[in-house]
C-alpha positions in Angstrom: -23.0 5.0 -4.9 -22.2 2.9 -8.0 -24.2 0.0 -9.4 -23.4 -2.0 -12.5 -25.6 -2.8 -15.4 -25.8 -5.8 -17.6 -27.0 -6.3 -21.1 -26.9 -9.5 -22.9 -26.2 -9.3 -26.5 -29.7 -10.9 -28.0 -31.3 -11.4 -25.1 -31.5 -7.9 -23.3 -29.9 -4.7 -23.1 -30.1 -1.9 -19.9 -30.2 1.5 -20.8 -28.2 4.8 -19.4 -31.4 6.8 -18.0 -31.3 10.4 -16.1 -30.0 10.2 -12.4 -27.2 7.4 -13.9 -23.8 8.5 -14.9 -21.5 6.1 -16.6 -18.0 5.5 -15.5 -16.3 2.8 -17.1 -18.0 -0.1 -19.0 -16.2 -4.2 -19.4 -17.0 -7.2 -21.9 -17.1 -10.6 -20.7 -15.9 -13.3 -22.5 -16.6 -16.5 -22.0 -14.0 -19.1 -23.3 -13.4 -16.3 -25.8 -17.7 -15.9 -26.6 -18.6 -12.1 -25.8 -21.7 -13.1 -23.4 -22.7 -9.9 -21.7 -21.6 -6.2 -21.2 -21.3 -4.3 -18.2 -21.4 -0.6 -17.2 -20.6 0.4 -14.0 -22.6 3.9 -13.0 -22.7 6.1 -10.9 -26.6 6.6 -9.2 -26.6 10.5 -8.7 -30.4 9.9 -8.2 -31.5 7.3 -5.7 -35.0 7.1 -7.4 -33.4 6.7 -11.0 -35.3 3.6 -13.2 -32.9 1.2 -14.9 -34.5 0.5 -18.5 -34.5 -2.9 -19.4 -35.4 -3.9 -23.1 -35.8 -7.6 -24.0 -34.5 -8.0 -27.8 -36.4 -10.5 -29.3 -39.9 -8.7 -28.5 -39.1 -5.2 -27.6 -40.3 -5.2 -24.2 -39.3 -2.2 -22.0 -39.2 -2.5 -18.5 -38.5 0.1 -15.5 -36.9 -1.0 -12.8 -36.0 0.9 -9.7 -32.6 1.2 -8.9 -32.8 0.4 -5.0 -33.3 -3.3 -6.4 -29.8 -3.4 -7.7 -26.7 -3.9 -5.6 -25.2 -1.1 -4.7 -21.4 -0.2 -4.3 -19.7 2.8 -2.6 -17.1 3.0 -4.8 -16.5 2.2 -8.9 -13.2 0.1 -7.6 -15.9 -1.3 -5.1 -18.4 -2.2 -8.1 -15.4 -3.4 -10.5 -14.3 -5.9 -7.6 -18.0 -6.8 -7.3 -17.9 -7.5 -10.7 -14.9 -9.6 -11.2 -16.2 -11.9 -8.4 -19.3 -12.3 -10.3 -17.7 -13.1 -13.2 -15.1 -15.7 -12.0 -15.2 -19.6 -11.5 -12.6 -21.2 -10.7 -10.4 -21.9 -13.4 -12.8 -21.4 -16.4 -11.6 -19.3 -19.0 -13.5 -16.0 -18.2 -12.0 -12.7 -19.0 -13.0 -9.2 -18.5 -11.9 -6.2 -20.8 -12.4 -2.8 -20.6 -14.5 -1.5 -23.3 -13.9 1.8 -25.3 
């Protein structure tokens, strides 16, 4: 199973824990504006936490992964997350990060 995890530069960032392995990761732009980054995982561990930490106060939160949607494959995840990322005809791109 895959998931996909989002951190928003300034705002929060989610962190590669045990029981996650990461596959490939994307930007999104938003009318050219980098707004978020996304890593799609694999969840080798069903009871894996996804670490969120809020920026601005440092805040770390654990939350369990069977709240996150869940795809059976990365191809599955990346469509997921291309459908999330579009409307209409906005100016939305999503690149592949190194």
């Amino acid at each position: 199973m895959y998931v996909i995890l989002t951190s928003k530069p300034g705002k929060f960032r989610t962190e590669i824990v045990p029981g996650l392995r990461p596959h490939e990761a994307y930007d999104y732009l938003f009318y050219g504006r980098h707004e978020a980054h996304f890593v799609i995982a694999e969840l080798v561990d069903s009871a894996a936490r996804i670490r969120v930490i809020e920026e601005e106060s440092g805040l770390v939160n654990e939350v369990p992964s069977k709240f996150l949607e869940k795809f059976e494959t990365a191809e599955g995840a990346l469509d997921g997350l291309r459908q999330l990322v579009t409307f209409g005809r906005m100016d939305t791109t999503l690149r592949r990060a190194s």
